[in-house]
CHARMM-style PDB file with segment names, atoms N, HN, CA, C and O in Angstrom:
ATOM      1  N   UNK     1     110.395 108.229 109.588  1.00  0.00      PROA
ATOM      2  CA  UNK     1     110.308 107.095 108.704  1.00  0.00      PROA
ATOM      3  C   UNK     1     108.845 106.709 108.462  1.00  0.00      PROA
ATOM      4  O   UNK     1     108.595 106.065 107.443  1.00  0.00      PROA
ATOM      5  N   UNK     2     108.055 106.972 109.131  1.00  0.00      PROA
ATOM      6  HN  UNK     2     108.258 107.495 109.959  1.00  0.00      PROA
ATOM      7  CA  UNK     2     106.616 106.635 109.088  1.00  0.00      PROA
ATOM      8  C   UNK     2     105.595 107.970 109.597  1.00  0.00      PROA
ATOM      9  O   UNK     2     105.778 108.968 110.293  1.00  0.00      PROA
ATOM     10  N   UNK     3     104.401 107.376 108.819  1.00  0.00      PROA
ATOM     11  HN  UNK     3     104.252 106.565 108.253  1.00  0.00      PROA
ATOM     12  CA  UNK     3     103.723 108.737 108.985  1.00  0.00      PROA
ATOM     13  C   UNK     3     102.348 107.899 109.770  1.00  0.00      PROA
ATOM     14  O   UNK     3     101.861 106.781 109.601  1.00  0.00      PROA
ATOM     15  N   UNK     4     102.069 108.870 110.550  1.00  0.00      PROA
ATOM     16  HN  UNK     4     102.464 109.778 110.687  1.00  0.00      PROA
ATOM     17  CA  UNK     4     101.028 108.356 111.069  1.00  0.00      PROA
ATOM     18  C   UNK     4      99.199 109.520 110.978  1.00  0.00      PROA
ATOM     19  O   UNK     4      98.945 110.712 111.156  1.00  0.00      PROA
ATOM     20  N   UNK     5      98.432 108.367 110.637  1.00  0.00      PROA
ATOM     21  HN  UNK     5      98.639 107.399 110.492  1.00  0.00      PROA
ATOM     22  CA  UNK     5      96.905 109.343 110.686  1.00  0.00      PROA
ATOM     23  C   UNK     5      95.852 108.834 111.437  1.00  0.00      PROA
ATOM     24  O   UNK     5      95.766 107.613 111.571  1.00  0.00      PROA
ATOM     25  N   UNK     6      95.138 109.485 111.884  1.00  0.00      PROA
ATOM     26  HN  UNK     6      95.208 110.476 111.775  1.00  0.00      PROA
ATOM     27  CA  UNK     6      93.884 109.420 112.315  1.00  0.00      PROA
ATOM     28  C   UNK     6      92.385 109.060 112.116  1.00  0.00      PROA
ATOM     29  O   UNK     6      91.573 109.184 113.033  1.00  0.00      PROA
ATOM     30  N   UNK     7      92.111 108.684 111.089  1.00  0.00      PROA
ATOM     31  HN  UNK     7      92.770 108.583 110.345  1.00  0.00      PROA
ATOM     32  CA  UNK     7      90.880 108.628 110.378  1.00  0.00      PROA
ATOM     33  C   UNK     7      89.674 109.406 111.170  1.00  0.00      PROA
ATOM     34  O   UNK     7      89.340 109.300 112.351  1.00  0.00      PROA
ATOM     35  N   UNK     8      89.030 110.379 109.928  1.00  0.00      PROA
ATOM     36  HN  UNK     8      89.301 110.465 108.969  1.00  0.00      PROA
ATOM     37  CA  UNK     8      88.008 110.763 111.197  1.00  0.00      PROA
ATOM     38  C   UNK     8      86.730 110.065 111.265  1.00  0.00      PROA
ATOM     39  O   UNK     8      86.382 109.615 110.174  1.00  0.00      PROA
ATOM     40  N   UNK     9      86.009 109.867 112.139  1.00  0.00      PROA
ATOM     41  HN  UNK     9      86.291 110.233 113.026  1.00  0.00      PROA
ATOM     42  CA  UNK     9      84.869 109.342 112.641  1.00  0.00      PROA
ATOM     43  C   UNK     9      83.525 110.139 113.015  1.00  0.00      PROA
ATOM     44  O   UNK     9      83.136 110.698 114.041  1.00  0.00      PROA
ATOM     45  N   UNK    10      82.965 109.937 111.677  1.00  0.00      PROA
ATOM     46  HN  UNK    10      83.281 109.483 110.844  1.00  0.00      PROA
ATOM     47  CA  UNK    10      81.711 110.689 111.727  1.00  0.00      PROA
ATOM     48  C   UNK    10      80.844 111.134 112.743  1.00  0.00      PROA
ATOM     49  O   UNK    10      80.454 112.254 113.072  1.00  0.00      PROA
ATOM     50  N   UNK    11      80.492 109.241 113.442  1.00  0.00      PROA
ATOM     51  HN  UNK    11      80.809 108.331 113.175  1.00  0.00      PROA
ATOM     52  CA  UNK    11      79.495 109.316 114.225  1.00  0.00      PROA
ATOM     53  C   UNK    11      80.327 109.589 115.693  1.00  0.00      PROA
ATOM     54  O   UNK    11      79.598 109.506 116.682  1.00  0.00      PROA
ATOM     55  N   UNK    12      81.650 109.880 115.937  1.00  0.00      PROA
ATOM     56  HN  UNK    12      82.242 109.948 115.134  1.00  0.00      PROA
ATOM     57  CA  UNK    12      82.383 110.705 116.912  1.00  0.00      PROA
ATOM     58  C   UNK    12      83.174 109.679 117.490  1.00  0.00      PROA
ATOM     59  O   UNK    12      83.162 108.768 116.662  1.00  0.00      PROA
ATOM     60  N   UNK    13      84.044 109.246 118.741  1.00  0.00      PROA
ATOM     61  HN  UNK    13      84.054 109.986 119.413  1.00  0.00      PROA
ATOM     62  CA  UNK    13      84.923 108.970 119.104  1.00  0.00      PROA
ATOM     63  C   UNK    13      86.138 108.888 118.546  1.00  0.00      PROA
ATOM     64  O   UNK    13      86.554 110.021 118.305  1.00  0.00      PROA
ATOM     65  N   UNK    14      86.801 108.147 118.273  1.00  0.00      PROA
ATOM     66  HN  UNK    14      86.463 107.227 118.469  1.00  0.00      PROA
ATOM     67  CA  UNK    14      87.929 108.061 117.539  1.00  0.00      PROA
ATOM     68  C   UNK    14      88.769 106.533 116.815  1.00  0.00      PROA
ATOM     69  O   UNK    14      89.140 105.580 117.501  1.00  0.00      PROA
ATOM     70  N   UNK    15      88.894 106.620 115.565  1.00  0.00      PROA
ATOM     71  HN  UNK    15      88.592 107.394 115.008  1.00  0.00      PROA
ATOM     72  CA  UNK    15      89.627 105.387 115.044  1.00  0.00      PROA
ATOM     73  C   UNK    15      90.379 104.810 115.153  1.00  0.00      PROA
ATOM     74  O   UNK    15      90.952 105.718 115.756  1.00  0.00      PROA
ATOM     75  N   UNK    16      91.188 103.928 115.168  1.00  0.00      PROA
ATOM     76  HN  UNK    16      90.722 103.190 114.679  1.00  0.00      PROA
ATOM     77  CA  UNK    16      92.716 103.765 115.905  1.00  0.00      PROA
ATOM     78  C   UNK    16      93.561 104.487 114.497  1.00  0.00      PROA
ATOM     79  O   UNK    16      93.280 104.700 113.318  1.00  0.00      PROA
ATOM     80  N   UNK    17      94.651 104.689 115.333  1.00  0.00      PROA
ATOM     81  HN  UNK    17      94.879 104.516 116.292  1.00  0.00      PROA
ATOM     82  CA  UNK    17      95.902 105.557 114.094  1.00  0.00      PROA
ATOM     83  C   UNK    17      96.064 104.309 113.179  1.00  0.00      PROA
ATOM     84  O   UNK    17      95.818 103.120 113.379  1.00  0.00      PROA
ATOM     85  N   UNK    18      96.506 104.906 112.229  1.00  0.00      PROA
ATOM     86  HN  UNK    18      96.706 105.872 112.067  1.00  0.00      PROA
ATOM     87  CA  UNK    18      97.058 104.066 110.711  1.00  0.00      PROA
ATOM     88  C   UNK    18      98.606 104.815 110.248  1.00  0.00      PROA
ATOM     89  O   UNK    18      98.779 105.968 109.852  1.00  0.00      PROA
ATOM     90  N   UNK    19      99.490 103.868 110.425  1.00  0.00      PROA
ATOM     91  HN  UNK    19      99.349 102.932 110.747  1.00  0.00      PROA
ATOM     92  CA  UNK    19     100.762 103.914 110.306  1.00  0.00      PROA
ATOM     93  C   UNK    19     101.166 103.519 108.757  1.00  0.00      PROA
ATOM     94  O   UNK    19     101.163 102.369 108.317  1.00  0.00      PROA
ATOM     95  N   UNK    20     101.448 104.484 108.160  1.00  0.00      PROA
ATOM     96  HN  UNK    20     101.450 105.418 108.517  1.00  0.00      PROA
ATOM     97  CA  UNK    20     102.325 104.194 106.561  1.00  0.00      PROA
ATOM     98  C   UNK    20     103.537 104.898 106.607  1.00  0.00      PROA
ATOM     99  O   UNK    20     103.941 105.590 107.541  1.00  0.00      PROA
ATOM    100  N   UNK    21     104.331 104.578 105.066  1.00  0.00      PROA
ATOM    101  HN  UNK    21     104.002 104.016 104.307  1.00  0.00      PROA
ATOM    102  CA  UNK    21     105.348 104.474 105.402  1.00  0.00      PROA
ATOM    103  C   UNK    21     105.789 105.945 105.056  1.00  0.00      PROA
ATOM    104  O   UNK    21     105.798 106.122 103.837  1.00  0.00      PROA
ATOM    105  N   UNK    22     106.198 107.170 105.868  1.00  0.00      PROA
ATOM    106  HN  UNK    22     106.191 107.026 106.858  1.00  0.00      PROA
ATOM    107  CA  UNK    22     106.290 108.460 105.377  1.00  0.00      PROA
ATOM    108  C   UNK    22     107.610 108.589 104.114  1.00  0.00      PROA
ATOM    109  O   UNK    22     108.310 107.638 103.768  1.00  0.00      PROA
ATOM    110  N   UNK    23     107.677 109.525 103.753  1.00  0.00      PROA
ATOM    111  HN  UNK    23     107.108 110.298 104.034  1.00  0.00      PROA
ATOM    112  CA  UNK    23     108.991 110.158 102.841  1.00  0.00      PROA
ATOM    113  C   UNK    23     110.333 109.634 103.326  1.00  0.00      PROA
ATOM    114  O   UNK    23     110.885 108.713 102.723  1.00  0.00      PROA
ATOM    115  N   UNK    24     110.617 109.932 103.893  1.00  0.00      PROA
ATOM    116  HN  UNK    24     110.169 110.680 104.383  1.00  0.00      PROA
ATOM    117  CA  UNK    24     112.231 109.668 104.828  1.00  0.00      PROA
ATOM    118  C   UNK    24     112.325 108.079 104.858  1.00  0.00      PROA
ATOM    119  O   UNK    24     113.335 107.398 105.042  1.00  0.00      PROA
ATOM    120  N   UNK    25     111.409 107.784 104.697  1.00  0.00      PROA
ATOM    121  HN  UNK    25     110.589 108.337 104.547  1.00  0.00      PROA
ATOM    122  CA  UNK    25     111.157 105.883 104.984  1.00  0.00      PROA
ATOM    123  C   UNK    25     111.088 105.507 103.037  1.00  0.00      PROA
ATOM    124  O   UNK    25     111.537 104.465 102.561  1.00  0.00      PROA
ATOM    125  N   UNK    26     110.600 106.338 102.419  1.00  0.00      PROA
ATOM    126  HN  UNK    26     110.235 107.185 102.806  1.00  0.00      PROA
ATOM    127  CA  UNK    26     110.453 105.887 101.498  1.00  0.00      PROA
ATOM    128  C   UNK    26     111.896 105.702 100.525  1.00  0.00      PROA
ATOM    129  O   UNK    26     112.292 104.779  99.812  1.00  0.00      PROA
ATOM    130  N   UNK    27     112.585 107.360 100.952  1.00  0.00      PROA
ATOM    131  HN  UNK    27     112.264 108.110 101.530  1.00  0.00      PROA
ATOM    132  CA  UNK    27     113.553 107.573 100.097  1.00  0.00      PROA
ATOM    133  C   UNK    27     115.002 106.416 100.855  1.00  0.00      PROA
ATOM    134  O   UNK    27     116.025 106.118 100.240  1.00  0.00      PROA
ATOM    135  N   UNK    28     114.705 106.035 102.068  1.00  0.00      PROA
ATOM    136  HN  UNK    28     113.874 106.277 102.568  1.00  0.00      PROA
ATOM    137  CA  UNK    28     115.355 104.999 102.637  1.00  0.00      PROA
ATOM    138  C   UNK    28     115.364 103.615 102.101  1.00  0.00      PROA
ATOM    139  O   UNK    28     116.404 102.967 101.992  1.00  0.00      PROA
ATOM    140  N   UNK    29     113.944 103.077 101.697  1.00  0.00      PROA
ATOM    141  HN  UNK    29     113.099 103.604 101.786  1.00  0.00      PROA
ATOM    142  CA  UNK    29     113.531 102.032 100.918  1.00  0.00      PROA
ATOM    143  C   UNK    29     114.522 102.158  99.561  1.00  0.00      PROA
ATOM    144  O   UNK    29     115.221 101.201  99.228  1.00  0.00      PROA
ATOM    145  N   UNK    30     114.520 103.508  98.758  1.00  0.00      PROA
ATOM    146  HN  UNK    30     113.952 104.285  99.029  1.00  0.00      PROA
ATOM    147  CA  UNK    30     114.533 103.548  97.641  1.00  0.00      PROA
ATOM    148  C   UNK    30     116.267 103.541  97.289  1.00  0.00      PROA
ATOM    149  O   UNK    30     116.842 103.200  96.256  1.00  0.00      PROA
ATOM    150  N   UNK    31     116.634 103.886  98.151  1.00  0.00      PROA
ATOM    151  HN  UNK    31     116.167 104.163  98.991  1.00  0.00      PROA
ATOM    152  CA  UNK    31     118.208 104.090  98.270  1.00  0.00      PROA
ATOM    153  C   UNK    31     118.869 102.631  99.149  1.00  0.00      PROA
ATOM    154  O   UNK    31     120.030 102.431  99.504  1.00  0.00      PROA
ATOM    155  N   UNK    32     117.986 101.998  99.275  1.00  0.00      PROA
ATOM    156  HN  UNK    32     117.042 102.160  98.987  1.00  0.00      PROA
ATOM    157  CA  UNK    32     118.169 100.359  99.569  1.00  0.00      PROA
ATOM    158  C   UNK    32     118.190  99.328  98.588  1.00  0.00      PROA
ATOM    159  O   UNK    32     118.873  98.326  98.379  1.00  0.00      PROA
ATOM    160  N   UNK    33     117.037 100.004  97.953  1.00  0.00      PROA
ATOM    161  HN  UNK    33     116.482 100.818  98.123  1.00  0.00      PROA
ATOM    162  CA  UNK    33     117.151  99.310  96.701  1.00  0.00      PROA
ATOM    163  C   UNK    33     117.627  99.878  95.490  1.00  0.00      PROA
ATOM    164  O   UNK    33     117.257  99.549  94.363  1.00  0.00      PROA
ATOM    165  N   UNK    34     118.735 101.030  95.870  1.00  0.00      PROA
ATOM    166  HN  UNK    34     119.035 101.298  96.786  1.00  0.00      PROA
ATOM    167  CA  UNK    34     119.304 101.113  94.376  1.00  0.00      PROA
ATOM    168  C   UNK    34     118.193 101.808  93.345  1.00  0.00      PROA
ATOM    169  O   UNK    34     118.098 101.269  92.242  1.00  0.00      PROA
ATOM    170  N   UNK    35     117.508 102.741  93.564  1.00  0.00      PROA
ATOM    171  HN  UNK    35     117.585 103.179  94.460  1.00  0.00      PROA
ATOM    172  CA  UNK    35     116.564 103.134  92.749  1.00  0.00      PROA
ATOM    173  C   UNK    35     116.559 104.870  93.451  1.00  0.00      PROA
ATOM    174  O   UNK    35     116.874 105.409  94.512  1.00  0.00      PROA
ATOM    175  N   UNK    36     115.921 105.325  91.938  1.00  0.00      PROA
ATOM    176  HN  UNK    36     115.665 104.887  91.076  1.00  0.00      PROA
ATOM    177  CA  UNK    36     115.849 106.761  92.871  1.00  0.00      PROA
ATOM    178  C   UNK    36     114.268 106.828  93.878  1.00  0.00      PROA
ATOM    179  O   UNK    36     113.238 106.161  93.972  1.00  0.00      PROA
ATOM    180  N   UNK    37     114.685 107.698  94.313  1.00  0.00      PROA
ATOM    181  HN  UNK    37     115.522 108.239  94.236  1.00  0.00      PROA
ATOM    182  CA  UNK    37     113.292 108.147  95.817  1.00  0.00      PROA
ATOM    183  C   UNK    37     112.073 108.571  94.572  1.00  0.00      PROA
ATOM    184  O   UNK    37     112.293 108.916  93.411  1.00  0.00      PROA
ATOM    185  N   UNK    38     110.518 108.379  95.396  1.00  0.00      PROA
ATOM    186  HN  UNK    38     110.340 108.099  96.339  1.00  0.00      PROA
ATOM    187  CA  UNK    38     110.084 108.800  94.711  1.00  0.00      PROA
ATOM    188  C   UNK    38     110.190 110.840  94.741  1.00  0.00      PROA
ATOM    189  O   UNK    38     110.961 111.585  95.346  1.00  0.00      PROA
ATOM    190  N   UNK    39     108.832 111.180  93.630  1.00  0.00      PROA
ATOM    191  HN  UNK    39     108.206 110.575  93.139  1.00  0.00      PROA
ATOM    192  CA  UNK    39     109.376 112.985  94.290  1.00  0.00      PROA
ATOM    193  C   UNK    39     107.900 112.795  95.269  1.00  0.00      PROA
ATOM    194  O   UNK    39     106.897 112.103  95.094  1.00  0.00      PROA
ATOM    195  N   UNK    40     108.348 113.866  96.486  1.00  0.00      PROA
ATOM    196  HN  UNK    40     109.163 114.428  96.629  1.00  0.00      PROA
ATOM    197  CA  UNK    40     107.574 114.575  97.325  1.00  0.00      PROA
ATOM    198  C   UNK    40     105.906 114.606  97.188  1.00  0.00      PROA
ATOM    199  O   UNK    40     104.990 114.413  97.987  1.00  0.00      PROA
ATOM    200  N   UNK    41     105.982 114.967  95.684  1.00  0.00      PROA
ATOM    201  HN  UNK    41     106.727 115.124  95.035  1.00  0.00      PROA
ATOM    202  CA  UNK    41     104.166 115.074  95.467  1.00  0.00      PROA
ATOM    203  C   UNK    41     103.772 113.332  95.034  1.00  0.00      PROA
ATOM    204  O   UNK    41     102.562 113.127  95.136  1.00  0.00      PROA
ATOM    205  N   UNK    42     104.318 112.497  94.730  1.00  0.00      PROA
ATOM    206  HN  UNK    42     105.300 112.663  94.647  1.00  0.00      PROA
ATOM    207  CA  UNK    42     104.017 111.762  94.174  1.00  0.00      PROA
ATOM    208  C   UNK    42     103.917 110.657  95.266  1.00  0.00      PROA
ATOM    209  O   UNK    42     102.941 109.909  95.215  1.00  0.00      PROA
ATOM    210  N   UNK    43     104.850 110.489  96.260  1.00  0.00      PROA
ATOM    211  HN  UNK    43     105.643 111.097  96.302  1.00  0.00      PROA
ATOM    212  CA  UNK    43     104.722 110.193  97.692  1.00  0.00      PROA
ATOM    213  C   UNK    43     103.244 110.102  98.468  1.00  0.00      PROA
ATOM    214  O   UNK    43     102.583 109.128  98.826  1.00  0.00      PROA
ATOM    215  N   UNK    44     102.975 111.800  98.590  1.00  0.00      PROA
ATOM    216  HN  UNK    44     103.512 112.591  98.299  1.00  0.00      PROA
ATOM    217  CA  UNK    44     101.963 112.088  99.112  1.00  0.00      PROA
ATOM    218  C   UNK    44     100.659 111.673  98.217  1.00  0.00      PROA
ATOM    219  O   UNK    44      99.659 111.528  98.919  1.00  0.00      PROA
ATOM    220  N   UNK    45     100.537 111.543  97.407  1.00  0.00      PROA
ATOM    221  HN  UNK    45     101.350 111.661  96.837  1.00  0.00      PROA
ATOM    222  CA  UNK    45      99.393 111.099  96.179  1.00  0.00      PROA
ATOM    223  C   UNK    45      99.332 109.689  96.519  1.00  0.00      PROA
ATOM    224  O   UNK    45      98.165 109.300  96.564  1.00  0.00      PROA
ATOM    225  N   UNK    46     100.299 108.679  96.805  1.00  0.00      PROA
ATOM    226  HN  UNK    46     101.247 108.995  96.769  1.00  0.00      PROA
ATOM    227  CA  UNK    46     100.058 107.171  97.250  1.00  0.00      PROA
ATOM    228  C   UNK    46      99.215 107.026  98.509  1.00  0.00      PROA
ATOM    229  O   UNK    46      98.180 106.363  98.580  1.00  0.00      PROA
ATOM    230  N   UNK    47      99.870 107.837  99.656  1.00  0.00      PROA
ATOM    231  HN  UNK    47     100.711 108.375  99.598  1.00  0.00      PROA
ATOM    232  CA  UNK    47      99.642 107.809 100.891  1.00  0.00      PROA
ATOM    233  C   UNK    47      97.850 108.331 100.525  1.00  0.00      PROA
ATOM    234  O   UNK    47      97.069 107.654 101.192  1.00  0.00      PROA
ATOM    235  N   UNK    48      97.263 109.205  99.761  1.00  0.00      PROA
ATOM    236  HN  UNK    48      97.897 109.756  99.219  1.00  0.00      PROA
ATOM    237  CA  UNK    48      96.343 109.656  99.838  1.00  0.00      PROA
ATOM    238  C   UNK    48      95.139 108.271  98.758  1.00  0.00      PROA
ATOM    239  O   UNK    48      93.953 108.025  98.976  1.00  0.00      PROA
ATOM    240  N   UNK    49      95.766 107.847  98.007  1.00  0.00      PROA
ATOM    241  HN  UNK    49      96.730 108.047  97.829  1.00  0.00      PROA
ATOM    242  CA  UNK    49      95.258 106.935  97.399  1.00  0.00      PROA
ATOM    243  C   UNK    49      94.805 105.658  98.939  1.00  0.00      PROA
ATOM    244  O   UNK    49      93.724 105.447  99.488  1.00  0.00      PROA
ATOM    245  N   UNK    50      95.875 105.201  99.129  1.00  0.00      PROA
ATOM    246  HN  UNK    50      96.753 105.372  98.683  1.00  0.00      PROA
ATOM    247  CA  UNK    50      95.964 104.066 100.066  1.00  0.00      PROA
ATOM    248  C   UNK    50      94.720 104.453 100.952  1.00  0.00      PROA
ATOM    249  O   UNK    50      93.867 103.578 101.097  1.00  0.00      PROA
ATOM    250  N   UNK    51      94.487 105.947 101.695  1.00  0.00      PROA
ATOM    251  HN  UNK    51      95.180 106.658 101.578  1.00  0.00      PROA
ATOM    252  CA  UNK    51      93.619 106.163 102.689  1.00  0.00      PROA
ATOM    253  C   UNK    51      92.293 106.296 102.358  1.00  0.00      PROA
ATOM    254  O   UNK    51      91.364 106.290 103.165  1.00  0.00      PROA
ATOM    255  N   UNK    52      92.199 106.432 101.024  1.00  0.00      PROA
ATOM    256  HN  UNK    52      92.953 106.437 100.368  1.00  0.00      PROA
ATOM    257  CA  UNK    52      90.695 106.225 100.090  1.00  0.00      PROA
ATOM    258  C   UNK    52      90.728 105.337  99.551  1.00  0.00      PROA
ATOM    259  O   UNK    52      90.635 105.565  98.345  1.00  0.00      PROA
ATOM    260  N   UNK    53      90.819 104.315  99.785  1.00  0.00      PROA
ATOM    261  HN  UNK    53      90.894 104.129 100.765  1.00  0.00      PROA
ATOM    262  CA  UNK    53      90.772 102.878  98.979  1.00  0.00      PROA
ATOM    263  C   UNK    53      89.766 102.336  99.438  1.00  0.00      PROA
ATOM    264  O   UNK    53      89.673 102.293 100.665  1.00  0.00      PROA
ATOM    265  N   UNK    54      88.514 101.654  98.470  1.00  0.00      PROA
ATOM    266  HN  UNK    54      88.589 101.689  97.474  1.00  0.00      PROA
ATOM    267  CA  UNK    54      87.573 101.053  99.138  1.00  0.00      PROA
ATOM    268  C   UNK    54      87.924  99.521  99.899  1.00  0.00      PROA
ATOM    269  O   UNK    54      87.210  98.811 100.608  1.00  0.00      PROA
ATOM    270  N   UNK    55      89.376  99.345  99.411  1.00  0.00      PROA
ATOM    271  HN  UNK    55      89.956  99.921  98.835  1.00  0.00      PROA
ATOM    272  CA  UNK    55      89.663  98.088 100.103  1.00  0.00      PROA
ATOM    273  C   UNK    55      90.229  97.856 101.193  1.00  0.00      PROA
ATOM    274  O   UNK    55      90.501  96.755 101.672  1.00  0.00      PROA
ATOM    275  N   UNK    56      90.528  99.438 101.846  1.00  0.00      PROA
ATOM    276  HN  UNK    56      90.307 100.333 101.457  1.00  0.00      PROA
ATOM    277  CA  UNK    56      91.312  99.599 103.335  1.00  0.00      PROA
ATOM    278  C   UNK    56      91.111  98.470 103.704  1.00  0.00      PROA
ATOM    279  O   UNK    56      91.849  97.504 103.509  1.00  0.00      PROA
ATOM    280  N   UNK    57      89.497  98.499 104.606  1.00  0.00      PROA
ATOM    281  HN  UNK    57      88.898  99.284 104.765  1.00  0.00      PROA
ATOM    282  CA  UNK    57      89.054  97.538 105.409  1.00  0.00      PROA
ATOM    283  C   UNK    57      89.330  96.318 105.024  1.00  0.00      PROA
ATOM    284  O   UNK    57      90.181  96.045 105.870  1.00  0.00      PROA
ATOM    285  N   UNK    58      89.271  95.710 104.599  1.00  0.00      PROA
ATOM    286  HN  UNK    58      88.579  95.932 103.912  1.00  0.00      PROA
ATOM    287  CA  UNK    58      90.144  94.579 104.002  1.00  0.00      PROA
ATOM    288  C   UNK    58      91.437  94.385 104.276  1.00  0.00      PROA
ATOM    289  O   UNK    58      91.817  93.352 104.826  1.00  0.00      PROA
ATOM    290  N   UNK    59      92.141  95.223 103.971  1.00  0.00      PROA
ATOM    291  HN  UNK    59      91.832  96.063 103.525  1.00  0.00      PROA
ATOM    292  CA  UNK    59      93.918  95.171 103.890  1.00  0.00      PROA
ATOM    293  C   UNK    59      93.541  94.961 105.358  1.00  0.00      PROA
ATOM    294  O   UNK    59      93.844  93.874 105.850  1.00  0.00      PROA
ATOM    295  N   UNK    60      93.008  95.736 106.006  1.00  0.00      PROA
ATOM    296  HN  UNK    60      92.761  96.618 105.606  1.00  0.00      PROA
ATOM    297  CA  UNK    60      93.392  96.328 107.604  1.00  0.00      PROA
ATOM    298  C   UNK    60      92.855  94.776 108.093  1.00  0.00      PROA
ATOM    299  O   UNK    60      93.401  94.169 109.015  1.00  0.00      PROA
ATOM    300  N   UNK    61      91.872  94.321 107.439  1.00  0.00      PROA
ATOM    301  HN  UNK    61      91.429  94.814 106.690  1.00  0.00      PROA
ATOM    302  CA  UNK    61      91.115  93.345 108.187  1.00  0.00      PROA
ATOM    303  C   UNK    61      92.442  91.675 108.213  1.00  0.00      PROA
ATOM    304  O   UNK    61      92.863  91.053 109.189  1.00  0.00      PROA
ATOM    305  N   UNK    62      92.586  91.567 107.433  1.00  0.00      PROA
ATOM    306  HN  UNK    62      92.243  92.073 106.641  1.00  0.00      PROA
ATOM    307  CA  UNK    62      93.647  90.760 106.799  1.00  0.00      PROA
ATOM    308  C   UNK    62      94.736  90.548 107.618  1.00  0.00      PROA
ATOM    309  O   UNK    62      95.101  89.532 108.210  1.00  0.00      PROA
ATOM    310  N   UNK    63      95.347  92.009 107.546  1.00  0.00      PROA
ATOM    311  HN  UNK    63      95.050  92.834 107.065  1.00  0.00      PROA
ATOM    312  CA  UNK    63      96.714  92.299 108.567  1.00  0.00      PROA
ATOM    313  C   UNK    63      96.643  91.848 109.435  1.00  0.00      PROA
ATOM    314  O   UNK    63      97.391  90.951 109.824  1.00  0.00      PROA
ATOM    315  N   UNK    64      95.271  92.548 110.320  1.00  0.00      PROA
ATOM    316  HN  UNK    64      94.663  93.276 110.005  1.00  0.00      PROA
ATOM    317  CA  UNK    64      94.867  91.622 111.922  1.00  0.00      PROA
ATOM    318  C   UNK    64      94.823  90.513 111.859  1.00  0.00      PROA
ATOM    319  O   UNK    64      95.690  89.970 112.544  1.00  0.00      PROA
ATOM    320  N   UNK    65      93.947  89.619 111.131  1.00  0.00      PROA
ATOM    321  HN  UNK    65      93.243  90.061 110.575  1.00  0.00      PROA
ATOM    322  CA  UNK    65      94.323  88.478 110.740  1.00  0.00      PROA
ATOM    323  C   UNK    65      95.803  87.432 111.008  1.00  0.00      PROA
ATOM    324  O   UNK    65      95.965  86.432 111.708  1.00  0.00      PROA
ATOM    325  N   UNK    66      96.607  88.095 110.222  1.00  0.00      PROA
ATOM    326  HN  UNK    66      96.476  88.907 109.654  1.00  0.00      PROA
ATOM    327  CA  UNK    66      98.215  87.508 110.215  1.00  0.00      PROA
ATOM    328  C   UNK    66      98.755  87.750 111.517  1.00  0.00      PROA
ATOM    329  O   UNK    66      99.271  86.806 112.115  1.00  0.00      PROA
ATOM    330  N   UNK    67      98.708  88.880 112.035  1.00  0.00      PROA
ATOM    331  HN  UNK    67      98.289  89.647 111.549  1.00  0.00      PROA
ATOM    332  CA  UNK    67      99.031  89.788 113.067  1.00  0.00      PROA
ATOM    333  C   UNK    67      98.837  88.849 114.219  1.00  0.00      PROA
ATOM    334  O   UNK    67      99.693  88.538 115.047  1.00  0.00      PROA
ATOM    335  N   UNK    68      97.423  88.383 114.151  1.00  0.00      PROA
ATOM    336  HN  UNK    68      96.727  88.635 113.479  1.00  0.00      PROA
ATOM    337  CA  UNK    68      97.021  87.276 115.108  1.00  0.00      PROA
ATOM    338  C   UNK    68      97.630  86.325 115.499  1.00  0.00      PROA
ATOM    339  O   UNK    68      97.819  85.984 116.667  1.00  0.00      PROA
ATOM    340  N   UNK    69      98.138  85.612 114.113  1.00  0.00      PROA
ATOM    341  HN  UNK    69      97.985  85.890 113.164  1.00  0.00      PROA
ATOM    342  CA  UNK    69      98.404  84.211 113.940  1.00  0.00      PROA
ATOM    343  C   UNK    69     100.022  83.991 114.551  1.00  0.00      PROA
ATOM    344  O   UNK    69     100.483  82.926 114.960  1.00  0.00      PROA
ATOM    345  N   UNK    70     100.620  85.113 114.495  1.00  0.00      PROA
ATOM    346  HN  UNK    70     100.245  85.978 114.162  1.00  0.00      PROA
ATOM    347  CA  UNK    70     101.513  85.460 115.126  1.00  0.00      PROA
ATOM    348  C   UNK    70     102.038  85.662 116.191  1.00  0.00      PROA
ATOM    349  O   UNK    70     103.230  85.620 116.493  1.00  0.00      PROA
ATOM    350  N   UNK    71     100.749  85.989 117.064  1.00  0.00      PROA
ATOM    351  HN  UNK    71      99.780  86.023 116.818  1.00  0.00      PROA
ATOM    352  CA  UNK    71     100.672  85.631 118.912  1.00  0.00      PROA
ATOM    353  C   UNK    71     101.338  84.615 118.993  1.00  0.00      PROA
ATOM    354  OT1 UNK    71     101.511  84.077 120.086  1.00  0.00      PROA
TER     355      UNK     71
END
């Protein structure tokens, strides 16, 4: 249901994983809501958009944010 990545890290150690929502999760969403799944390539083209977004850090920053408030 979810796909998980790694981001790599130039200057070396490691990023924490980033959890989106894989295929099987999507076509689950999509068949929840009565709509068809997206296709396969078009899936993977979001997931690849989302991980080059200059606004990650943001989204990500945000989330923690809420995430917090939630303790």
């Amino acid at each position: 249901m979810l796909w998980r990545t790694q981001p790599y890290r130039a200057e070396g150690g490691s990023k924490p994983f980033h959890y989106l929502l894989g295929y099987r999760g999507a076509e689950l969403l999509a068949a929840q809501r009565g709509s068809a799944p997206p296709r396969p390539a078009t899936h993977a083209d979001r997931l690849r958009r989302i991980l080059e977004s200059p606004r990650l850090a943001h989204l990500l920053g945000v989330n923690q944010f809420f995430a917090e408030l939630g303790e």
